[in-house]
N, CA and C of each residue as an Amber inpcrd file, in Angstrom:
protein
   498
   0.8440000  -1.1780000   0.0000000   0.0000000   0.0000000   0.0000000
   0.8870000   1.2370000   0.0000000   0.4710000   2.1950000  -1.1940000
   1.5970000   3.1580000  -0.8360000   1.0790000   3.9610000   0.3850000
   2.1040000   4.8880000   0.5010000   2.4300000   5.8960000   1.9150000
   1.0670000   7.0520000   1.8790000   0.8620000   6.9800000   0.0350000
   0.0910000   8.2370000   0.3480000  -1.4880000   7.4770000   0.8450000
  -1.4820000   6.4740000   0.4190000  -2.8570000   6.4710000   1.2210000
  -3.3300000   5.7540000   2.5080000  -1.8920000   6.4630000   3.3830000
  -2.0530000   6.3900000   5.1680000  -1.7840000   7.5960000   5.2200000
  -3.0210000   7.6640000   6.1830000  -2.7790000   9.1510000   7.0260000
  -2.4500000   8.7290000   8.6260000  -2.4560000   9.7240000   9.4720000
  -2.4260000   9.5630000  10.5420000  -2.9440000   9.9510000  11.5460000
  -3.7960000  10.1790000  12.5640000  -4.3800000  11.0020000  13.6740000
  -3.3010000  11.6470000  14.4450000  -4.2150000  12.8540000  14.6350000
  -3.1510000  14.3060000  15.5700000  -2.6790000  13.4200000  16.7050000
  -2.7540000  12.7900000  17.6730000  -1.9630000  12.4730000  19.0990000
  -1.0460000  11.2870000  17.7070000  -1.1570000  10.5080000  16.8220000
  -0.2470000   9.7650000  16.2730000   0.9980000  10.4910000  15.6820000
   0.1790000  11.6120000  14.8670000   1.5540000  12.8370000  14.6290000
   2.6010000  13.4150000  15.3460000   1.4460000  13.6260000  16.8950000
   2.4100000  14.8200000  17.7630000   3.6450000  13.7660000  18.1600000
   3.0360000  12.4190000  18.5280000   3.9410000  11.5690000  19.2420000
   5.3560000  11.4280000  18.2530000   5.1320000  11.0890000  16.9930000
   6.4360000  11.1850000  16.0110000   7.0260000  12.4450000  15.8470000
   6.1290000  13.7100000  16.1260000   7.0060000  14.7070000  15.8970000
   7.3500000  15.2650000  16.6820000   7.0300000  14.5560000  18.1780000
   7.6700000  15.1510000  19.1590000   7.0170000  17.0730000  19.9270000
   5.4910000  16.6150000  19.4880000   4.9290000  18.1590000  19.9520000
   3.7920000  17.5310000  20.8430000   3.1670000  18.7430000  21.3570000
   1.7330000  18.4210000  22.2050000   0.7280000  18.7160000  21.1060000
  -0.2280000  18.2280000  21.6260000  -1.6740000  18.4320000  21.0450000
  -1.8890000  19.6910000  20.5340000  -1.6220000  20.3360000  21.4270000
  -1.9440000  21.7580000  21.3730000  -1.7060000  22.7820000  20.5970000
   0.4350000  22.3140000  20.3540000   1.0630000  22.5480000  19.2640000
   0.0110000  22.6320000  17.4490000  -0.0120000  21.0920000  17.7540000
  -0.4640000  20.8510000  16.3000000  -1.7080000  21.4100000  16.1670000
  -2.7120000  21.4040000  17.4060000  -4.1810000  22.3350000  16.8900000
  -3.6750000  23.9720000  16.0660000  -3.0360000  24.4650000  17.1470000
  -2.6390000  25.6680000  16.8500000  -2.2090000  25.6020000  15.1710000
  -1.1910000  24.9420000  15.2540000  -0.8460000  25.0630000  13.3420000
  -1.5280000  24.7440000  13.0240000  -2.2810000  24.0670000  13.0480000
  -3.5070000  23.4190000  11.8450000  -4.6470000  24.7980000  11.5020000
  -5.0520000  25.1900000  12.9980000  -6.0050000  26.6460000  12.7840000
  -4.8000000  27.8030000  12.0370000  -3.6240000  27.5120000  12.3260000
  -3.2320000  29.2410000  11.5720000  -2.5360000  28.1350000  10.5920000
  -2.9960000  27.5500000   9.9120000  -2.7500000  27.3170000   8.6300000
  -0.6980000  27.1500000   8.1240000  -0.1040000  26.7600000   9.5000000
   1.3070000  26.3090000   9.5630000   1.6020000  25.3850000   8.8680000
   0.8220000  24.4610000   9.3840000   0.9800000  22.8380000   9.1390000
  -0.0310000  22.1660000   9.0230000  -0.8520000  22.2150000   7.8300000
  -2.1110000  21.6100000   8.1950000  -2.5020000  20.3420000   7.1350000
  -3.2840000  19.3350000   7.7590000  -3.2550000  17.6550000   7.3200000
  -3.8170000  17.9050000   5.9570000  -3.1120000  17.0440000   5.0620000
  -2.8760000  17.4320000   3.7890000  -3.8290000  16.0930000   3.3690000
  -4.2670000  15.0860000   4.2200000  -5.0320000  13.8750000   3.9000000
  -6.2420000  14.4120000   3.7840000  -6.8310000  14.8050000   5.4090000
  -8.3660000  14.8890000   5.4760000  -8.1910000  16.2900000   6.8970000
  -8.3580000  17.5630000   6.5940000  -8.4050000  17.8880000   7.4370000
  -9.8550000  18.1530000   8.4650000 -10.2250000  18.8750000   9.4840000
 -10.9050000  18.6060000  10.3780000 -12.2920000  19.4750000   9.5260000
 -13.3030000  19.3850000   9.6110000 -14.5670000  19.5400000   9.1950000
 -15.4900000  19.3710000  10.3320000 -15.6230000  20.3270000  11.0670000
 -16.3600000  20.8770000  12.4430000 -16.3720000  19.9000000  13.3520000
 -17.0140000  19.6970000  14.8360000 -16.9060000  18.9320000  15.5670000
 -16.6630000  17.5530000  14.9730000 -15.7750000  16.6430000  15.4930000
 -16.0400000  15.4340000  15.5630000 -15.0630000  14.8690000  14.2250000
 -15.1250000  15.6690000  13.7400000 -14.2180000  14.8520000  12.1110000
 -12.5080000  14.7680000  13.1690000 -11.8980000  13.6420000  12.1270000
 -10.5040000  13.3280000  12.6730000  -9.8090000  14.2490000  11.3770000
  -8.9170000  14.7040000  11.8170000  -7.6680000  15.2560000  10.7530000
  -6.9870000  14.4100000  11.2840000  -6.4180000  13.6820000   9.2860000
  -5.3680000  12.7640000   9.2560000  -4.0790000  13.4320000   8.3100000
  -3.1380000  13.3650000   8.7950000  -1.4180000  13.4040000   8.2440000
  -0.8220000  12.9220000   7.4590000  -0.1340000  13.2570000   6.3160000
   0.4450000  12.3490000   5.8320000   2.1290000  12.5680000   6.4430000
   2.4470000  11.2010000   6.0500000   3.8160000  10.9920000   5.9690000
   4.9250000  12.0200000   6.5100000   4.4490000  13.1140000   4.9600000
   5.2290000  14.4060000   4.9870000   4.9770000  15.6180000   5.6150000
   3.6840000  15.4230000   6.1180000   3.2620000  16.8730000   7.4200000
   4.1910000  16.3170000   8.1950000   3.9830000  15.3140000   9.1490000
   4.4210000  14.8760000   9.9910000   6.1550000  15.0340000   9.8280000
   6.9890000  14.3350000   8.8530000   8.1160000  15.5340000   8.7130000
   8.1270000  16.9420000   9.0800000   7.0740000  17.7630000   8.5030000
   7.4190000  19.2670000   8.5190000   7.1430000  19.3730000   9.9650000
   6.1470000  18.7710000  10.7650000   6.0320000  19.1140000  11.8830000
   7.3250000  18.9920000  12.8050000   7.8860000  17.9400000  12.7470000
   9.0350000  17.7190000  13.0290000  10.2430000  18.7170000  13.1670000
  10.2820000  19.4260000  11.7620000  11.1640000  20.3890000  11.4890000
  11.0330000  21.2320000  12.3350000   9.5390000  21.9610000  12.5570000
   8.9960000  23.1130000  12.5080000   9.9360000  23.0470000  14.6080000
   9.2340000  21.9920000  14.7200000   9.7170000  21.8010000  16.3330000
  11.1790000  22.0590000  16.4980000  11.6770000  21.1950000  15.4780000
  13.7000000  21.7480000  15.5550000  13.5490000  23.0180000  15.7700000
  13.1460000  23.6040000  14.5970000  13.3840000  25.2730000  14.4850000
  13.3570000  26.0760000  15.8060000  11.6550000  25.4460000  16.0870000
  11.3960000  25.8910000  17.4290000  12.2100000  26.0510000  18.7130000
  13.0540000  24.6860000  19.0030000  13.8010000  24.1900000  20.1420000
  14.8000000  25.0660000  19.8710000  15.3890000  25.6090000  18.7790000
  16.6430000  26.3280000  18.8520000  16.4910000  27.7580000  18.4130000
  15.3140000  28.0890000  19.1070000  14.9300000  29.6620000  18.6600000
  14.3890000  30.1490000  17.7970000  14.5080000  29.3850000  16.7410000
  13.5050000  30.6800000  15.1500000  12.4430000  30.6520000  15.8720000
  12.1090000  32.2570000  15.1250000  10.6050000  32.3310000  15.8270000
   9.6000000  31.5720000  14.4710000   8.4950000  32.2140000  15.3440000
   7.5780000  31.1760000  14.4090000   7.2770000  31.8260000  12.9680000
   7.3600000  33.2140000  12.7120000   7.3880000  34.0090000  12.0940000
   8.1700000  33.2900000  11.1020000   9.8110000  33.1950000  11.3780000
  10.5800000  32.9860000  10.6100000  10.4280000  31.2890000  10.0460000
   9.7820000  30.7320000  10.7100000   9.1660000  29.1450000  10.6640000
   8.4470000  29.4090000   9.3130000   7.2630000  30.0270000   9.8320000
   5.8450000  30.0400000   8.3690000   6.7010000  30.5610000   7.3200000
   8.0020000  31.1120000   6.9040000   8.3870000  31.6530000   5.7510000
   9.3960000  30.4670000   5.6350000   9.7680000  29.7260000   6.1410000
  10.8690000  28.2410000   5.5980000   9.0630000  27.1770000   5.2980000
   8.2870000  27.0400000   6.1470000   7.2610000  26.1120000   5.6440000
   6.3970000  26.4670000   4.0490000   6.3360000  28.2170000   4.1140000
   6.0060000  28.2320000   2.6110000   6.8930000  28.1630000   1.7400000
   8.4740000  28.2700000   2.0600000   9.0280000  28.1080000   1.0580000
   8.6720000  26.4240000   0.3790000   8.2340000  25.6870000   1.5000000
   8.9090000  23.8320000   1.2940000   7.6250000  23.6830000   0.3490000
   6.4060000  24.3420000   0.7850000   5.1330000  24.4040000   0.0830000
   5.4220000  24.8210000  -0.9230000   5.4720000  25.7920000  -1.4460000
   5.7850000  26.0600000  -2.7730000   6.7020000  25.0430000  -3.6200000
   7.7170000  24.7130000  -3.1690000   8.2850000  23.7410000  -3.5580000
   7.5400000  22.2100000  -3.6860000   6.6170000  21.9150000  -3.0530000
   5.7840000  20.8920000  -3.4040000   6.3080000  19.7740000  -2.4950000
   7.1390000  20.5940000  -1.8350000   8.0140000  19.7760000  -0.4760000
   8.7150000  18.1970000  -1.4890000   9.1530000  18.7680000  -2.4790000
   9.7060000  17.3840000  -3.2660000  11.2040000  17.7270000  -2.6150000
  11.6830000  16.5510000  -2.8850000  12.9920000  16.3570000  -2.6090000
  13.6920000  16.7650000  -1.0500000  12.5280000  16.5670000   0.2120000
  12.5130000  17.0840000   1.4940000  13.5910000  16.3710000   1.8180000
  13.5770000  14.9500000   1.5420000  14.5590000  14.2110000   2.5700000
  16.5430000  14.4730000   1.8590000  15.9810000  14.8610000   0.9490000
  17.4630000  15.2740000   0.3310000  18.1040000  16.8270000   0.9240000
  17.1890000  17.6920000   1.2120000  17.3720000  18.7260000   1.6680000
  18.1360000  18.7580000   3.3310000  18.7490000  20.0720000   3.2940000
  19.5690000  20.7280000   4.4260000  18.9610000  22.4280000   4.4970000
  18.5580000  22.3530000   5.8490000  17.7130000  23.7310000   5.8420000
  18.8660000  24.2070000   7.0340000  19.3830000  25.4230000   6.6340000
  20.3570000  26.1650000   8.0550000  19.7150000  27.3660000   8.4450000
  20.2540000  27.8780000   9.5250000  19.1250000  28.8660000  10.5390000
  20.4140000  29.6010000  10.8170000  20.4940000  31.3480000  10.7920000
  21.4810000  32.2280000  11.7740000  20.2910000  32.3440000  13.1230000
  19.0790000  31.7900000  13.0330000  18.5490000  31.9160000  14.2600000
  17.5110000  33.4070000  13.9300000  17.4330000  33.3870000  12.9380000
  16.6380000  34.9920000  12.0860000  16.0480000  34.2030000  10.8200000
  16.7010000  34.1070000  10.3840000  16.5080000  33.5270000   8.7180000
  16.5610000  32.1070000   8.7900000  15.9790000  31.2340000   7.5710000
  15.9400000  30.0870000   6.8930000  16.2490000  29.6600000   5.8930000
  17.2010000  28.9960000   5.5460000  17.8420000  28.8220000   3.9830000
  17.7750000  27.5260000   4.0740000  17.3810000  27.1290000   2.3790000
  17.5650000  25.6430000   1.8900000  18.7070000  25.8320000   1.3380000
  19.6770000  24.7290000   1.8370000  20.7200000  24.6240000   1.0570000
  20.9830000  23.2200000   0.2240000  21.0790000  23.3800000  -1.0500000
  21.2370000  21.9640000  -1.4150000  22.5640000  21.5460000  -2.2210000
  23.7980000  21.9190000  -1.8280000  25.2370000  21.9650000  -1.9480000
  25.8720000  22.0390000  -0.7340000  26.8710000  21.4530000  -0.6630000
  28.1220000  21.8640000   0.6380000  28.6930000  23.1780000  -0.0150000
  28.3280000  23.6360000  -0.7880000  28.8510000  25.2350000  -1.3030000
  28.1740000  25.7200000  -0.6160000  27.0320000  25.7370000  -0.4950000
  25.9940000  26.9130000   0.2870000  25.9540000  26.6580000   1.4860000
  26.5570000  25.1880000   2.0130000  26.5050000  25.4090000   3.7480000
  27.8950000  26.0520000   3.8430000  28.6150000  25.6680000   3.1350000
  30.1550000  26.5750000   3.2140000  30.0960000  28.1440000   3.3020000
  29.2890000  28.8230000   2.2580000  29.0490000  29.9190000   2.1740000
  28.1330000  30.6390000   3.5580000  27.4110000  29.9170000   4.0570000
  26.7110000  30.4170000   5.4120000  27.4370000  30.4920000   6.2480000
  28.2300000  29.3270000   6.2620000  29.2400000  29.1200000   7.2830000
  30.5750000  30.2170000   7.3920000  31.1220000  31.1980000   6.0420000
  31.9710000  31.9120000   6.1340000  31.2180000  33.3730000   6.5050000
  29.9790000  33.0910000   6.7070000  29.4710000  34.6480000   7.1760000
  29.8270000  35.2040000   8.9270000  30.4300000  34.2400000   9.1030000
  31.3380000  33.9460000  10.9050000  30.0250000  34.3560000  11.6220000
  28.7580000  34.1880000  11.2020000  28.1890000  33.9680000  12.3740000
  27.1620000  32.8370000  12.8980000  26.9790000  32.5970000  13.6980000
  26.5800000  30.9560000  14.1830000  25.2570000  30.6630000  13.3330000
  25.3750000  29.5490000  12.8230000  24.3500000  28.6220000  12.5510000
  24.1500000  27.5060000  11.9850000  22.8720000  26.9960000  12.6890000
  22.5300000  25.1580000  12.6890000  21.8940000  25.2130000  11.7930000
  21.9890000  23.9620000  11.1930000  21.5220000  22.8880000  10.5580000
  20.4810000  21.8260000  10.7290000  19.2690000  21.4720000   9.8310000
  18.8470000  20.3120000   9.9000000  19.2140000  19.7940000   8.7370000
  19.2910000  18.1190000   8.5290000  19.8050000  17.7230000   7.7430000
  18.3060000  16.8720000   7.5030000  17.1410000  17.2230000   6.6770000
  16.0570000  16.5020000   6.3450000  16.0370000  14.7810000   6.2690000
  16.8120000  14.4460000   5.6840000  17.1570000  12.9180000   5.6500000
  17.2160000  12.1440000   7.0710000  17.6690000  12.9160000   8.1020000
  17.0730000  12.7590000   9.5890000  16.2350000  12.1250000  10.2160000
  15.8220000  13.4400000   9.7060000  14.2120000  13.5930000  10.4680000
  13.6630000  12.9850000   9.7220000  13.4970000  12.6960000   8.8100000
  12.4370000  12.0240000   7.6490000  12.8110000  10.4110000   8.4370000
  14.1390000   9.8210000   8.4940000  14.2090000   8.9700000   9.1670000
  13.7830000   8.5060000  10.8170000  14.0070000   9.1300000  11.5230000
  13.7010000   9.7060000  12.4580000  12.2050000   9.3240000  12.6100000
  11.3950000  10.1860000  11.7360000   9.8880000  10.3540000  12.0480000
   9.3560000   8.7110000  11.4730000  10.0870000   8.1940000  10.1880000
   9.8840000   6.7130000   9.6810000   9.8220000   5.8250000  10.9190000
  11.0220000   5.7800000  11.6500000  11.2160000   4.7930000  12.6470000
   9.9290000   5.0580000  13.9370000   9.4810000   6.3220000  14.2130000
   8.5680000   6.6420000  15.2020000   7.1320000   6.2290000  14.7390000
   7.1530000   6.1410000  13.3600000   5.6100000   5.7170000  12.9270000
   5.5970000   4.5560000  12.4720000   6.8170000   3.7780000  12.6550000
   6.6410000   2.5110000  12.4860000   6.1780000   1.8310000  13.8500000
   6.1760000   2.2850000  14.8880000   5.8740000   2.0700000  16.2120000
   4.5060000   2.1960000  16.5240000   3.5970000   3.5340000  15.7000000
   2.7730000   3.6310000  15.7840000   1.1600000   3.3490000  15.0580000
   0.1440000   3.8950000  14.7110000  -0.8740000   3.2490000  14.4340000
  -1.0400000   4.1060000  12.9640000  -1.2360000   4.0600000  11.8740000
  -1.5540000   4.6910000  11.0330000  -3.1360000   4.4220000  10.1670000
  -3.5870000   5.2690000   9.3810000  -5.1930000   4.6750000   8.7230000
  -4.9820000   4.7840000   8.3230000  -5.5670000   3.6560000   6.8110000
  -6.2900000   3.4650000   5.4740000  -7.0130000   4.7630000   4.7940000
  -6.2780000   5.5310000   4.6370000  -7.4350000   6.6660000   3.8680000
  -8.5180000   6.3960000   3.1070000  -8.8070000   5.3260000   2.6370000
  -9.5660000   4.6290000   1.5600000 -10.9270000   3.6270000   2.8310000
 -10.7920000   3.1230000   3.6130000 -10.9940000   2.0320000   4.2580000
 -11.5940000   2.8260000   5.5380000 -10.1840000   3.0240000   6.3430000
 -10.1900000   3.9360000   7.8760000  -9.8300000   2.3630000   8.2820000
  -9.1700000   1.3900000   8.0540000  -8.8400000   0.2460000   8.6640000
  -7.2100000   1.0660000   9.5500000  -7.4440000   0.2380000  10.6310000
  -6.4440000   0.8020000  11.2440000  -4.9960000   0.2380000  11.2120000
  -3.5640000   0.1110000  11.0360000  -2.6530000  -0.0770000  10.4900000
  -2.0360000  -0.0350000  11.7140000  -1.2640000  -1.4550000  12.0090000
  -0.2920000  -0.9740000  13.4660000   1.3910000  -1.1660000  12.8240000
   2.2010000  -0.2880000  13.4070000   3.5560000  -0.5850000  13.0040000
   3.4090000  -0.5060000  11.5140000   3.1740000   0.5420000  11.2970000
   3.6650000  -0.2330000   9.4630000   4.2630000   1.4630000   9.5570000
   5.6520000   0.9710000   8.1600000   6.4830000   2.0390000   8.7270000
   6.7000000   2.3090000   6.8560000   6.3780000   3.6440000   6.0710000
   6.4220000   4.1300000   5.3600000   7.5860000   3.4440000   4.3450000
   8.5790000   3.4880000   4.9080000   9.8700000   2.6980000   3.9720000
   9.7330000   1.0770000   3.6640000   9.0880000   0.6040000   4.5350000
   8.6940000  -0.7800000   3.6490000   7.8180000  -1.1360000   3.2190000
   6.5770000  -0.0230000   2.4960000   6.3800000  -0.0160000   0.6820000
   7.3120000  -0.0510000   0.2660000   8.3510000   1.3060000   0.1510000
   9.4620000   1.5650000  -0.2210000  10.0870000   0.1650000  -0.8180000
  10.2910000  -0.4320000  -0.0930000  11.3850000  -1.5970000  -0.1920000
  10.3800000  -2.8730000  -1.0960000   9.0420000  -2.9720000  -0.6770000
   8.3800000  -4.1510000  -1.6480000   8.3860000  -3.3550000  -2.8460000
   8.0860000  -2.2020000  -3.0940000   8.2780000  -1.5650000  -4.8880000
   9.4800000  -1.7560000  -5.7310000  10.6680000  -1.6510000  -4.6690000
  12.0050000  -1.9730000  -5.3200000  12.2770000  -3.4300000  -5.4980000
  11.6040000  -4.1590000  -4.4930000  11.8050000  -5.6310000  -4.9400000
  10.8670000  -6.0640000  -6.0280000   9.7350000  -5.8940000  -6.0520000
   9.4450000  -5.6160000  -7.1750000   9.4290000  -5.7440000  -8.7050000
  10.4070000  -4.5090000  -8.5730000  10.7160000  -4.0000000 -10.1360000
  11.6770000  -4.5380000 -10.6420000  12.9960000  -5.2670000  -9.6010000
  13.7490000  -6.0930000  -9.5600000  13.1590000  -7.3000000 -10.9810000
């Protein structure tokens, strides 16, 4: 079954991305981070996640833990949006702790890096891993069905498609 058609429930998200409930309501109402499967439709509906929210949420929390404000957050999340968030796990996003840059060369982390003033790194491939291994632990749904999915962990579709084609 591919990835895109599991979503996930908000306490299944926060737990992989490492936020509270509260966190993720908040982005979802100001339109930060919001479930790209099924989002919420007045009392009672579930908003489900895919895969790749649950990455960005992830990020968004790095950012968070090491200061960007959130301000400077929503302008790295529309950049990834606009981008169609392709090629996330290949990406390196660096922070002076003000600003957000995608860098996708060791030229351009070099070049941040000679501006002599401090700044981190996420290295997407990470966290994308990272959040894989945490939702393989956890419960995911059938977008199609709503059958509930335990442990099943995004990269092994991955791996039956390549065997596969083999």
């Amino acid at each position: 079954m591919a990835s895109e058609q599991i979503g996930y429930r908000g306490p299944t998200a926060c737990a992989a991305a490492g936020i509270t409930y509260r966190q993720l309501d908040y982005w979802a109402r100001t339109g930060l981070v919001e479930p790209s499967v099924r989002p919420a439709h007045g009392s009672g509906t579930q908003r489900l996640y895919s895969f790749r929210d649950v990455v960005v949420l992830k990020i968004v929390k790095r950012f968070l833990d090491t200061g960007v404000s959130l301000q400077n957050i929503r302008g790295a999340v529309q950049h990834l949006r606009e981008r169609g968030f392709s090629d996330l796990e290949r990406m390196t996003l660096m922070s002076d702790g003000a600003t957000v840059y995608e860098c996708t060369s060791p030229d351009e982390v070099h070049a941040l890096l000679q501006g002599g003033q401090g700044v981190f790194g996420i290295a997407v491939g990470v966290v994308w891993r990272d959040v894989e291994s945490a939702l393989s632990q956890l419960h995911g749904e059938r977008v199609d069905t709503g059958e509930t999915l335990v442990g099943h962990n995004p990269a092994d579709e991955l791996a039956r498609r390549r065997n596969r084609a083999v």
